[in-house]
C-alpha positions in Angstrom: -21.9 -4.9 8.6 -20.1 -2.1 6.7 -19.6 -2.1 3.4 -16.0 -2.7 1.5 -14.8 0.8 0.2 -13.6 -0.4 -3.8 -11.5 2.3 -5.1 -7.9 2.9 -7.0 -5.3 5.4 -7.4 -2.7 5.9 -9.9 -0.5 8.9 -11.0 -1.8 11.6 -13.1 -0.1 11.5 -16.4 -0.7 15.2 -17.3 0.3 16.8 -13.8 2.4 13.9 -11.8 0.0 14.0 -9.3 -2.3 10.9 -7.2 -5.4 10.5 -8.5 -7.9 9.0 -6.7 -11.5 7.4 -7.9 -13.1 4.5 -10.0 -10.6 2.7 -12.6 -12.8 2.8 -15.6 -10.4 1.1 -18.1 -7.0 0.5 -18.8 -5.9 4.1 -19.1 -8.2 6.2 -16.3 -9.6 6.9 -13.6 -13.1 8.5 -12.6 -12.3 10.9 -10.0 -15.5 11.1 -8.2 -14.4 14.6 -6.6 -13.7 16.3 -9.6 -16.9 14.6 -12.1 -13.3 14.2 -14.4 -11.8 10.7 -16.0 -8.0 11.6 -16.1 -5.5 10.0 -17.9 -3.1 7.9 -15.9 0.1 5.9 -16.1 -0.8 2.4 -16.1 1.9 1.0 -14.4 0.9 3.1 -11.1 -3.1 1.5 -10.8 -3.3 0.7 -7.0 -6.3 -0.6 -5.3 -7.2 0.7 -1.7 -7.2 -2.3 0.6 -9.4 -0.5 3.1 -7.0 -0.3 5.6 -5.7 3.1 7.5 -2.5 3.3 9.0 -1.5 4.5 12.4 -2.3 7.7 11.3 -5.5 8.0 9.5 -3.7 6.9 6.2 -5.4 4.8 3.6 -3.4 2.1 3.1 -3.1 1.0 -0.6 -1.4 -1.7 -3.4 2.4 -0.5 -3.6 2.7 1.7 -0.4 5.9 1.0 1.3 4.7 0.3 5.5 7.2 0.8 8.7 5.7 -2.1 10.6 5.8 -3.0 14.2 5.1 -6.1 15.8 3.3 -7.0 19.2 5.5 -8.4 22.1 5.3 -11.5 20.7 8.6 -10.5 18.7 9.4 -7.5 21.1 11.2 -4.8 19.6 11.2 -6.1 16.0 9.4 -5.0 12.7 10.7 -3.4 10.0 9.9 -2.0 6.3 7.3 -3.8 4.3 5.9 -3.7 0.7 2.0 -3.6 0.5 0.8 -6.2 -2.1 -2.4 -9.1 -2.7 -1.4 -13.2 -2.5 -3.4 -16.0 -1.5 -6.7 -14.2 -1.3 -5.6 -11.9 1.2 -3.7 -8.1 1.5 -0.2 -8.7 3.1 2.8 -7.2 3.6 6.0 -8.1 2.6 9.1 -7.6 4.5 11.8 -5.4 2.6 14.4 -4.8 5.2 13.4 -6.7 8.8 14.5 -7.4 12.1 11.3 -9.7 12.4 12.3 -13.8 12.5 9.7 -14.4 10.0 10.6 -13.1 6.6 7.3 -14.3 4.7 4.6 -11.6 3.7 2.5 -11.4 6.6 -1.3 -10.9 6.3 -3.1 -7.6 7.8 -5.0 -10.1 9.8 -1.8 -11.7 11.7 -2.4 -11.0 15.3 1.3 -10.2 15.8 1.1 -6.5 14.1 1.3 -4.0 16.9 1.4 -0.4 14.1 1.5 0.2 10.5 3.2 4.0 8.8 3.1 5.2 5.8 6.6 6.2 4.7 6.1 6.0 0.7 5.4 4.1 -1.9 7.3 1.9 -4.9 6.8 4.3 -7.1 8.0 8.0 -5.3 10.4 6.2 -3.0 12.2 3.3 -4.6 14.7 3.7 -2.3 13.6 1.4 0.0 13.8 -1.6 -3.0 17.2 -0.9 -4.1 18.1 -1.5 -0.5 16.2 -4.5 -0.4 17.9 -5.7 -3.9 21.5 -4.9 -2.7 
């Protein structure tokens, strides 16, 4: 049995930059890499949720996910929001071709891929269109 990887990133608030490591309290994070606690934004803390993507990705709190399902829906999917409800990581549907609109866990057997494509806070884009 392997062991849950706990870890959080958040945006540097000296250089704009992910930083990834321990959150130590309300304003940093250790980076474990670098032996530094940096100085953060609050409002940017994400939690890994020890998922990769297609790609070799970690998949964290706030990333914004091109998802495809299996054949059960055929040729659907769409782009989803990465947040935590009811005990479980999900991801919610921002723009879909999918039937079911609800935040679907990781652990549905209907998800075929996960991307990467951004997250809610470098590419907003993606909730404007979902707001409009």
């Amino acid at each position: 049995m392997s062991q849950r990887i706990i870890k959080f990133r958040a945006i540097d608030k000296k250089t704009n930059d992910w930083v990834v490591g321990y959150y130590s309290d309300n304003a940093h994070i250790y980076n474990v890499d670098k032996g530094l606690r940096v100085e953060i934004k609050k409002d940017t803390v994400c939690q890994f949720t020890g998922l990769l993507d297609k790609n070799g990705v970690e998949i964290y709190e706030g990333d914004i996910l091109d998802c495809k399902c299996t054949s059960l829906f055929k040729n659907h999917g769409g782009v989803s929001e990465v947040g935590f409800a009811n005990h479980e990581w999900k991801a919610r549907y921002l723009i879909s071709s999918c039937p079911i609109k609800d935040a679907l866990g990781f652990n549905w057997g209907g998800w075929e891929s996960f991307e990467v494509i951004g997250n809610i806070y470098q590419t907003p884009k993606f909730l404007k269109q979902y707001e409009s």
